[in-house]
OpenMM code with the backbone's topology and positions (N, CA, C; nanometers):
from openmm import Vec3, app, unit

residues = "UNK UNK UNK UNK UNK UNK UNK UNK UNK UNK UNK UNK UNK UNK UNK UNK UNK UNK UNK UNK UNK UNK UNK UNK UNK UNK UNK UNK UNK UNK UNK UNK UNK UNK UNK UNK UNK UNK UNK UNK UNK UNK UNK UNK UNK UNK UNK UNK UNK UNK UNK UNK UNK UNK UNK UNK UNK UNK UNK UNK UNK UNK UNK UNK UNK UNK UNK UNK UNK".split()
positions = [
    Vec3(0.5080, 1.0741, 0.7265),
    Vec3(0.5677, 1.0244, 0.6033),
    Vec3(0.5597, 0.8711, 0.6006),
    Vec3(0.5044, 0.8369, 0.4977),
    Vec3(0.4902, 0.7066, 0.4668),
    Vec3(0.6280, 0.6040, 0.4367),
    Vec3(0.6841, 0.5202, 0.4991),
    Vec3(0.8096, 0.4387, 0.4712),
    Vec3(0.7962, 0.2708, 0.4239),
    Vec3(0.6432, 0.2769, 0.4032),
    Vec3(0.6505, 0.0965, 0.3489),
    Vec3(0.6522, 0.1597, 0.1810),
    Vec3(0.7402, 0.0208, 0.1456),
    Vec3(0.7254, 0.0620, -0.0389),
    Vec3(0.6121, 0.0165, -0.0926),
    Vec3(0.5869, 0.0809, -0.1899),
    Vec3(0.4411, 0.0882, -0.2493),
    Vec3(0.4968, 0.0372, -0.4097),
    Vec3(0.4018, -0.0765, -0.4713),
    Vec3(0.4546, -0.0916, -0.5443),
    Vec3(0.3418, -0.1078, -0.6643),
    Vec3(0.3219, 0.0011, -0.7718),
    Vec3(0.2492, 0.0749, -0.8426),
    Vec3(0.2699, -0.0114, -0.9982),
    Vec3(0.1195, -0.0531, -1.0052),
    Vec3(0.1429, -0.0902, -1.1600),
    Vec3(-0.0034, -0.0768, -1.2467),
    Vec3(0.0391, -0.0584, -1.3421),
    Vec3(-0.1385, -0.0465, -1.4378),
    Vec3(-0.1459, -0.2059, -1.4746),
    Vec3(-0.3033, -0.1583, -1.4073),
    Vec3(-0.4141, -0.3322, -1.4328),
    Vec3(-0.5012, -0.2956, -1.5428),
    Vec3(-0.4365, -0.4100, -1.6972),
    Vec3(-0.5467, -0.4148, -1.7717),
    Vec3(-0.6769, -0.4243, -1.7695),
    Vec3(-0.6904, -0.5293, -1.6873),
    Vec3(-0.8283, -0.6175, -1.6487),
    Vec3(-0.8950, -0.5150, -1.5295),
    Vec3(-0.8416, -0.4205, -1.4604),
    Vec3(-0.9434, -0.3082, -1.3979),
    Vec3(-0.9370, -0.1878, -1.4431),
    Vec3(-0.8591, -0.1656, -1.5480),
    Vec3(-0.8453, 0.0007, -1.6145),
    Vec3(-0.7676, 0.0856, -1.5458),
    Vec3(-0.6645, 0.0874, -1.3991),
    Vec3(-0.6859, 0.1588, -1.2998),
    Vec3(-0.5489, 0.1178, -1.2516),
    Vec3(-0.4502, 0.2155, -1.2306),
    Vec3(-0.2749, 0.1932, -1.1927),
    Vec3(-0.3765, 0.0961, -1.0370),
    Vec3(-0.2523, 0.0149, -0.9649),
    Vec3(-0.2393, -0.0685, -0.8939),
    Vec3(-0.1563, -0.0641, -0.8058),
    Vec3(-0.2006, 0.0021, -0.6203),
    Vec3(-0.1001, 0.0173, -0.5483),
    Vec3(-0.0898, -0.0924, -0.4801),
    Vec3(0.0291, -0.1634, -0.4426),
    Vec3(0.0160, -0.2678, -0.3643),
    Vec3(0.1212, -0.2310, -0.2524),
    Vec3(0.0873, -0.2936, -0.1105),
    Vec3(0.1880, -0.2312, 0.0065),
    Vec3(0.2154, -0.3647, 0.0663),
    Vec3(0.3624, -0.4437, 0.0071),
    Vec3(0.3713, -0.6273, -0.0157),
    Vec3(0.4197, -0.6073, 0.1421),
    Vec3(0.4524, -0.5611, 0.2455),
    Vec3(0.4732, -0.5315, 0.3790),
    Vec3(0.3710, -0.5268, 0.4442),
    Vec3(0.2502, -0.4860, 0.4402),
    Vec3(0.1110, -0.4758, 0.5468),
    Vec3(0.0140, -0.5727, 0.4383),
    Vec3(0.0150, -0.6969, 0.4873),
    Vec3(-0.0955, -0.7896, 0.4063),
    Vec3(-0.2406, -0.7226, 0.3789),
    Vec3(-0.2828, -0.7509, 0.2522),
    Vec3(-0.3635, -0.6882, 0.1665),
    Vec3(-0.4007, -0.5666, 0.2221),
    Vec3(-0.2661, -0.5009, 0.2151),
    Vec3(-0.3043, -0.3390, 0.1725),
    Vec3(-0.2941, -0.2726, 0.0383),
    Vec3(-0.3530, -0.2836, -0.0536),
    Vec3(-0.4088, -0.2387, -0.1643),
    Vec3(-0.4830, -0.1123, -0.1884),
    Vec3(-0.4183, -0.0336, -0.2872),
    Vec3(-0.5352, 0.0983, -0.3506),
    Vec3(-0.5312, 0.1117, -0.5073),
    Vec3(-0.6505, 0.1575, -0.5710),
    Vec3(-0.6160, 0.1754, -0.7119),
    Vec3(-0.6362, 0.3281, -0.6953),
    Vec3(-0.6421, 0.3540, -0.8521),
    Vec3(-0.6849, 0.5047, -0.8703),
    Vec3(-0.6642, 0.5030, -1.0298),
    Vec3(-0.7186, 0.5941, -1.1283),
    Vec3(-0.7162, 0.6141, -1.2519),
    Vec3(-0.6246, 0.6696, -1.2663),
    Vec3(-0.5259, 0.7856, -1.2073),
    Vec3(-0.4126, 0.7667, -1.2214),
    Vec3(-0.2726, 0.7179, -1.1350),
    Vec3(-0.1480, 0.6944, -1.1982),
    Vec3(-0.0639, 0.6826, -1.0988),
    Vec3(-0.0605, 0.7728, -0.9782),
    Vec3(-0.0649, 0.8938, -0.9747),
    Vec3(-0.0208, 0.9589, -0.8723),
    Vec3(-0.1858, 0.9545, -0.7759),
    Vec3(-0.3033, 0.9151, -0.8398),
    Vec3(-0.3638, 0.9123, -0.7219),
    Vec3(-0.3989, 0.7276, -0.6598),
    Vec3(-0.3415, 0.6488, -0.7668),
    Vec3(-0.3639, 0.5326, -0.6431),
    Vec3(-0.2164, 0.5644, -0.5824),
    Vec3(-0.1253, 0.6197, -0.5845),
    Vec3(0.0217, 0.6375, -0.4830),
    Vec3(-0.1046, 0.7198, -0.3658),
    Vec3(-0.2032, 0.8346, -0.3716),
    Vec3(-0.2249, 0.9420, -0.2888),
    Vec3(-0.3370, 0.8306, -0.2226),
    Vec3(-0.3804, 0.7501, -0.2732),
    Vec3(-0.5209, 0.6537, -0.1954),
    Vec3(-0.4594, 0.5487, -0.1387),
    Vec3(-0.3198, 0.4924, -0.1589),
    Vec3(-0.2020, 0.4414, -0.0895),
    Vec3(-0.1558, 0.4623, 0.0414),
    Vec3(-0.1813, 0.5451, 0.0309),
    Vec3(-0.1044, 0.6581, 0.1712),
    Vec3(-0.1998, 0.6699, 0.2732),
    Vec3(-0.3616, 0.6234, 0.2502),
    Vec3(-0.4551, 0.6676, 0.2543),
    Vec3(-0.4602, 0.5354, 0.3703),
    Vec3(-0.5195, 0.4534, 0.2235),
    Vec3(-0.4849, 0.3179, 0.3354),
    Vec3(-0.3976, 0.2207, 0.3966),
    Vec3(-0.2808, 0.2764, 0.3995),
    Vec3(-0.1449, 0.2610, 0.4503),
    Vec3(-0.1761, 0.2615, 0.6441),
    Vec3(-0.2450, 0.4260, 0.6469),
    Vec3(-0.2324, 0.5022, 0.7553),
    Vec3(-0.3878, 0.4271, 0.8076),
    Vec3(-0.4571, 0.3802, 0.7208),
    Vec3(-0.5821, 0.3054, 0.7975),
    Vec3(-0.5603, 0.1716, 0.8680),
    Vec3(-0.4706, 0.1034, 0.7924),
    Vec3(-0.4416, -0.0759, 0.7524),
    Vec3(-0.3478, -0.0239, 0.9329),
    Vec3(-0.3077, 0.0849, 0.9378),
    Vec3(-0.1967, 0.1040, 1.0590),
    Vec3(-0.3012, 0.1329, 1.1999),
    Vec3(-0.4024, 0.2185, 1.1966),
    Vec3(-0.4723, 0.2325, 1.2398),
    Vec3(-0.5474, 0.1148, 1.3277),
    Vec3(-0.6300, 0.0557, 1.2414),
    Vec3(-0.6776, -0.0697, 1.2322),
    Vec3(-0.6074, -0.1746, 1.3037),
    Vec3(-0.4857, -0.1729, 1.2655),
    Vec3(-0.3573, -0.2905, 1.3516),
    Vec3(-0.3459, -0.3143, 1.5350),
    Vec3(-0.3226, -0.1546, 1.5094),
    Vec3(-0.3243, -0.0599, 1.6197),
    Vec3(-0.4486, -0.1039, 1.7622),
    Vec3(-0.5620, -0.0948, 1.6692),
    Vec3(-0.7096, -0.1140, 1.7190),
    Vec3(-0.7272, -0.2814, 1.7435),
    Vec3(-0.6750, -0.3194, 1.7062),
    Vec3(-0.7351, -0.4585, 1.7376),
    Vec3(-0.5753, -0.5683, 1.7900),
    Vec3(-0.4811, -0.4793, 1.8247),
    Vec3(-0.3624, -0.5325, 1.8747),
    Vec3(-0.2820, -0.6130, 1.8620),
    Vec3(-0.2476, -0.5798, 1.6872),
    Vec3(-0.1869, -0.7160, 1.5765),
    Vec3(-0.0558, -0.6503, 1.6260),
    Vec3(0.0386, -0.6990, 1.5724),
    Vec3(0.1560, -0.6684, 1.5410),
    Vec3(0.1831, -0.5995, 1.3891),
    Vec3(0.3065, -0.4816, 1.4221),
    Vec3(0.2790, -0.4064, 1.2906),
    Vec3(0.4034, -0.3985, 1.2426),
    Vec3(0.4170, -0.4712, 1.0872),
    Vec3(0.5867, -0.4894, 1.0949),
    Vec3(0.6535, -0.3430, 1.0498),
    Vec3(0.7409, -0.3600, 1.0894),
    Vec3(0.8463, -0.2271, 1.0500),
    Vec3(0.8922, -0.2343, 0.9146),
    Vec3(0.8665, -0.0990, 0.8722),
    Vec3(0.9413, -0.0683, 0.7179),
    Vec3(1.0626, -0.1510, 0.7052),
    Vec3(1.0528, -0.2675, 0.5753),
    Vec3(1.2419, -0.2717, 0.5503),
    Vec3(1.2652, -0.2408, 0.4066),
    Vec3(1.1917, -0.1288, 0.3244),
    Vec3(1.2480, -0.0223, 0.2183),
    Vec3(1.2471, -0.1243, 0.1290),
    Vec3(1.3298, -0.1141, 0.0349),
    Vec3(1.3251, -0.1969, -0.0963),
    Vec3(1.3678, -0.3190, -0.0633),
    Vec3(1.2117, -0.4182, -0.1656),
    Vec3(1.2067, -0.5355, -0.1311),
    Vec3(1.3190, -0.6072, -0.1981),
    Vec3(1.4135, -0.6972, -0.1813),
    Vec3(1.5248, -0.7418, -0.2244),
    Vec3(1.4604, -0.8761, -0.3277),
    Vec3(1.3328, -0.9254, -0.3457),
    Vec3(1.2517, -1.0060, -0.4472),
    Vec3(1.1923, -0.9234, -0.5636),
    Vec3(1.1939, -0.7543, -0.5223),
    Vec3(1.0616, -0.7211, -0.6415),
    Vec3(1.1222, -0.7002, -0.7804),
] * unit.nanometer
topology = app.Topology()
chain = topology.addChain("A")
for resn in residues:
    res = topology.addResidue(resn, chain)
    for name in ("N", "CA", "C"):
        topology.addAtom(name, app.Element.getBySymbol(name[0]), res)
């Protein structure tokens, strides 16, 4: 289960809802609809974690709703 917030908006200028994950730097997904850039979100959520993992960054911990958004 995914616990960073994802924060979903439609982009005029790409046609295409807009996932952004403001907790794991440029982790980004679109999709034509909402529920699939949330499902291509999740996608590269678990890669961007992966990836972290692999090359021995530091990976910050979920802190749920952003108290700025």
């Amino acid at each position: 289960m995914i616990k960073y917030e994802v924060i979903i908006y439609w982009s005029k200028e790409d046609r295409a809802y807009i996932a952004e994950v403001p907790e794991l730097p440029g982790c980004m997904a679109d999709g034509k609809t909402y529920q699939q850039a949330l499902n291509n979100a999740e996608i590269i959520i678990k890669e961007w974690l992966e990836t972290a993992k692999e090359l021995g960054r530091e990976i910050p911990q979920p802190k749920g709703k952003l108290m700025y958004a």
